[in-house]
N, CA and C atoms as a LAMMPS dump frame, in Angstrom:
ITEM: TIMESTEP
0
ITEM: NUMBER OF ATOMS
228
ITEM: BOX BOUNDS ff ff ff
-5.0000000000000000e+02 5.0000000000000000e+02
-5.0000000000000000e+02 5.0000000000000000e+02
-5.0000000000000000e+02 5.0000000000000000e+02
ITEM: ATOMS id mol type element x y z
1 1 1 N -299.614 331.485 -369.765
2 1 2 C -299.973 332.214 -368.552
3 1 3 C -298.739 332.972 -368.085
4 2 1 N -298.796 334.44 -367.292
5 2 2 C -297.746 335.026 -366.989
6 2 3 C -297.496 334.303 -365.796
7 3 1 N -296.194 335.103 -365.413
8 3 2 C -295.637 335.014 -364.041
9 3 3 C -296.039 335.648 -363.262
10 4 1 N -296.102 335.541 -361.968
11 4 2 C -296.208 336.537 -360.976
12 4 3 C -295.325 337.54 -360.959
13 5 1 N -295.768 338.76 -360.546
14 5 2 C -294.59 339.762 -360.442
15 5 3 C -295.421 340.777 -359.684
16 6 1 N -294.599 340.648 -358.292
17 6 2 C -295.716 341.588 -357.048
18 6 3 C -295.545 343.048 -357.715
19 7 1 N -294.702 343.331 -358.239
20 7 2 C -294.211 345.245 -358.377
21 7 3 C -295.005 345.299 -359.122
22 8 1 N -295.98 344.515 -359.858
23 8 2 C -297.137 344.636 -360.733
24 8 3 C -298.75 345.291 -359.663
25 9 1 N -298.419 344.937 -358.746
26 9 2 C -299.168 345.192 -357.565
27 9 3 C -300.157 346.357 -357.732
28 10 1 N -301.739 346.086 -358.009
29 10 2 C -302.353 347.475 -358.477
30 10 3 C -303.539 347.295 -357.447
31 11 1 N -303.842 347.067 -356.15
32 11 2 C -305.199 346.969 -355.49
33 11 3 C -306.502 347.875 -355.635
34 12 1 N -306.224 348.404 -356.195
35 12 2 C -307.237 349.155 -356.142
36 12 3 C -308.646 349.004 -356.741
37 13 1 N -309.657 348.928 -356.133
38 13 2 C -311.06 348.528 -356.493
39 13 3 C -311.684 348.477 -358.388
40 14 1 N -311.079 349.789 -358.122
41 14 2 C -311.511 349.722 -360.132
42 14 3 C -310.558 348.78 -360.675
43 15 1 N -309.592 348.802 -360.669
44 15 2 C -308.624 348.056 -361.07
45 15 3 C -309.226 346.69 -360.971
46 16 1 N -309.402 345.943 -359.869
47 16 2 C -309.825 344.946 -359.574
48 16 3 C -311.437 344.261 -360.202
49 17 1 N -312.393 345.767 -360.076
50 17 2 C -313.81 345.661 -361.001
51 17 3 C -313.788 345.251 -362.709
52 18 1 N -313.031 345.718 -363.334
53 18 2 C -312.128 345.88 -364.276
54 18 3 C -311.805 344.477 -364.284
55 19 1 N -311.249 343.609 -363.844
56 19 2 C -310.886 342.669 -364.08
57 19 3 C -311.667 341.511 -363.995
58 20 1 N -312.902 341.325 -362.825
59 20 2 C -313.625 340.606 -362.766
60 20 3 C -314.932 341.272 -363.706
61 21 1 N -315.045 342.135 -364.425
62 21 2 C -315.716 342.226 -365.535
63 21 3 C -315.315 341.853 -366.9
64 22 1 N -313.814 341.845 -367.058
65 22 2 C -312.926 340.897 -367.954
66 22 3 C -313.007 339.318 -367.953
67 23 1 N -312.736 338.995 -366.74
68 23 2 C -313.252 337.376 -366.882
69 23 3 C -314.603 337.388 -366.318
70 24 1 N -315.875 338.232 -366.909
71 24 2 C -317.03 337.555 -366.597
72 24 3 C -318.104 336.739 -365.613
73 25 1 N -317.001 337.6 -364.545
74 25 2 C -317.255 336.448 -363.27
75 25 3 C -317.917 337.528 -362.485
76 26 1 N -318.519 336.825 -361.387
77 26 2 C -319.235 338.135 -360.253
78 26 3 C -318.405 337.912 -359.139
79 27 1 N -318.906 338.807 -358.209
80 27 2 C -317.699 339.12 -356.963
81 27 3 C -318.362 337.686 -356.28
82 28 1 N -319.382 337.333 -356.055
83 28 2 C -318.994 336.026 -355.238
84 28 3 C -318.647 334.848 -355.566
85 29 1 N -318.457 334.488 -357.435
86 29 2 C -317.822 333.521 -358.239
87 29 3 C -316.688 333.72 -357.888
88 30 1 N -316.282 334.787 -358.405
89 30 2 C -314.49 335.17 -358.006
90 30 3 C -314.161 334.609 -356.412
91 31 1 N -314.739 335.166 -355.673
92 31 2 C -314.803 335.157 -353.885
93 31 3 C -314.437 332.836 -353.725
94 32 1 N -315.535 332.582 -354.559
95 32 2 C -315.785 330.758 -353.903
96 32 3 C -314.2 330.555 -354.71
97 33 1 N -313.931 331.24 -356.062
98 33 2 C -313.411 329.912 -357.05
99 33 3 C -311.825 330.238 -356.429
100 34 1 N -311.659 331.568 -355.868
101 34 2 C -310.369 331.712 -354.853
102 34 3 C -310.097 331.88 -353.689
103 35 1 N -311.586 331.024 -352.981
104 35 2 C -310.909 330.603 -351.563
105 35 3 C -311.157 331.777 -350.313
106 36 1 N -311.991 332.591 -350.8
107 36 2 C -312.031 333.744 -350.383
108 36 3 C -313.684 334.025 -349.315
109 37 1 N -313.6 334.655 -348.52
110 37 2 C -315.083 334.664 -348.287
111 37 3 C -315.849 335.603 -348.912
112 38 1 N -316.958 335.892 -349.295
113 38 2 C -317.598 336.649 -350.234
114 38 3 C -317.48 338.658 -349.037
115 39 1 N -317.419 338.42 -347.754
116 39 2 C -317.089 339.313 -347.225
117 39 3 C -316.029 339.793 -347.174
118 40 1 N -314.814 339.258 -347.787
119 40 2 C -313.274 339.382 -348.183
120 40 3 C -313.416 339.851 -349.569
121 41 1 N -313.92 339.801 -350.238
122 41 2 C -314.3 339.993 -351.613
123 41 3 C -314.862 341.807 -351.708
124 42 1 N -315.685 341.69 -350.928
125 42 2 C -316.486 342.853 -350.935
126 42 3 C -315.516 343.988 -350.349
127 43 1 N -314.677 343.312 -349.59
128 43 2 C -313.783 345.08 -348.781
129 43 3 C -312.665 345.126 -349.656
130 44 1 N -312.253 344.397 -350.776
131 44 2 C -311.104 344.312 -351.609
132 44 3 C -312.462 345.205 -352.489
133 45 1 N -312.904 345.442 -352.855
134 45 2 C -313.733 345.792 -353.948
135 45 3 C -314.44 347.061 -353.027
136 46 1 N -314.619 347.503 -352.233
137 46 2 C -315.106 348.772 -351.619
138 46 3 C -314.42 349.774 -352.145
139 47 1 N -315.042 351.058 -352.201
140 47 2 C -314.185 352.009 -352.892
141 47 3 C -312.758 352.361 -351.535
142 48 1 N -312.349 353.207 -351.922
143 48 2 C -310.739 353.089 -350.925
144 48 3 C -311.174 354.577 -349.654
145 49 1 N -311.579 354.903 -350.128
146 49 2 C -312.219 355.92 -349.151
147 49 3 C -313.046 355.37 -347.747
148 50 1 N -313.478 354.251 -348.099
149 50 2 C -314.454 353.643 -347.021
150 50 3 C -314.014 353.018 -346.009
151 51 1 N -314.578 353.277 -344.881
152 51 2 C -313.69 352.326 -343.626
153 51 3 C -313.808 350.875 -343.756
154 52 1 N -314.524 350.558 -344.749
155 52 2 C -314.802 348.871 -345.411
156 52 3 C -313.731 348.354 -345.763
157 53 1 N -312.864 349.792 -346.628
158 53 2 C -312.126 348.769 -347.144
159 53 3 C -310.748 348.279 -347.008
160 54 1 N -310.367 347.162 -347.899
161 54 2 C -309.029 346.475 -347.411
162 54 3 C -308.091 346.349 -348.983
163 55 1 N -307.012 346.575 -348.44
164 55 2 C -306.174 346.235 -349.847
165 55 3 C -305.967 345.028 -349.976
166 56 1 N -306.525 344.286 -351.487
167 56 2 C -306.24 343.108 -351.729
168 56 3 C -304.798 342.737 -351.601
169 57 1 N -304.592 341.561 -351.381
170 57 2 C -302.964 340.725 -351.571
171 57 3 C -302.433 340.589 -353.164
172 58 1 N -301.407 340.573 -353.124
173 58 2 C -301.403 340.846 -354.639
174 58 3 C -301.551 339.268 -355.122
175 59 1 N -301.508 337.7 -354.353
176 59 2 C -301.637 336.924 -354.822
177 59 3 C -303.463 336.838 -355.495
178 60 1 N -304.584 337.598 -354.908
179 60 2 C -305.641 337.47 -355.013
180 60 3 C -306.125 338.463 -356.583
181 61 1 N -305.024 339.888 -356.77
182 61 2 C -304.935 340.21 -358.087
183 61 3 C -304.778 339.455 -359.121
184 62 1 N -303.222 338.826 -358.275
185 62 2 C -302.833 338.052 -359.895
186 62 3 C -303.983 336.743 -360.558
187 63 1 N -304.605 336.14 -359.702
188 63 2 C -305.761 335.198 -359.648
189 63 3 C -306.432 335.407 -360.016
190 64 1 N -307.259 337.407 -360.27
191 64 2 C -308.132 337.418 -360.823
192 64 3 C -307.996 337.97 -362.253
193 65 1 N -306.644 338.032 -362.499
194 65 2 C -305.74 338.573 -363.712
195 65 3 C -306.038 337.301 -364.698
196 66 1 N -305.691 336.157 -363.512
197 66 2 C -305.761 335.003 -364.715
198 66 3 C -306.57 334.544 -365.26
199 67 1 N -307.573 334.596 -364.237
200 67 2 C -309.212 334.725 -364.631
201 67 3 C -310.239 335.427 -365.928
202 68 1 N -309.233 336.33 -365.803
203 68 2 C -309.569 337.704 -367.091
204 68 3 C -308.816 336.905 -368.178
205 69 1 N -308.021 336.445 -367.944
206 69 2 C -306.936 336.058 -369.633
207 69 3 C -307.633 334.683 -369.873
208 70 1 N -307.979 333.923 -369.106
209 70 2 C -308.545 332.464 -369.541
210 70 3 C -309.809 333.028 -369.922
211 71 1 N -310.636 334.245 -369.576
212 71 2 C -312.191 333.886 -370.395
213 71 3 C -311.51 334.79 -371.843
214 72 1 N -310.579 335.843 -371.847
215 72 2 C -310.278 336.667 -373.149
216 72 3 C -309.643 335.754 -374.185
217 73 1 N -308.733 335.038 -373.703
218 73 2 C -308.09 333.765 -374.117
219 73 3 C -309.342 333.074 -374.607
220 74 1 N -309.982 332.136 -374.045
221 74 2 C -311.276 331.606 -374.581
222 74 3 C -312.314 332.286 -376.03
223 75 1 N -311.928 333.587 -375.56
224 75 2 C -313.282 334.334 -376.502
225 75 3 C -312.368 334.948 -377.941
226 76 1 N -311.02 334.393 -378.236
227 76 2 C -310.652 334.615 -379.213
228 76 3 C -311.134 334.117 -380.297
C-alpha cells in the first residue's frame, strides 16, 4: 500500500468517479465503509460548477485510492 502524500491532492469529481469505479464500489458503499454521510459523498462527487459542491479532503481521496488498488490488486 502507498503512502500518503497530500501534493498528490486531485478532488475533483471525475477524478474521484474514476476511482470508485476502479474499486467497484458505489457512492454510498464508499460513503458507509469511510465514515462519511452518503450526503458528504454526493457534494464531493457533484460536478464543480454546482453550488452542491464541496472539495473532498485529501484523506477521503487517498481512502478511495486504496479502495481502487485492493479490488485491482485482488483482480490480478
Amino acid at each position: 500500500m502507498s503512502k500518503p502524500d497530500a501534493t498528490n491532492h486531485n478532488p475533483t469529481p471525475t477524478y474521484l468517479r474514476d476511482l470508485l469505479d476502479q474499486a467497484d464500489v458505489s457512492q454510498r458503499q464508499a460513503a458507509h465503509l469511510l465514515g462519511v454521510s452518503d450526503r458528504m459523498m454526493r457534494y464531493y462527487l457533484a460536478d464543480e460548477g454546482s453550488d452542491q459542491h464541496r472539495k473532498a479532503p485529501y484523506v477521503v481521496q487517498f481512502a478511495i485510492e486504496c479502495l481502487a488498488k485492493e479490488n485491482n490488486d485482488g483482480q490480478s
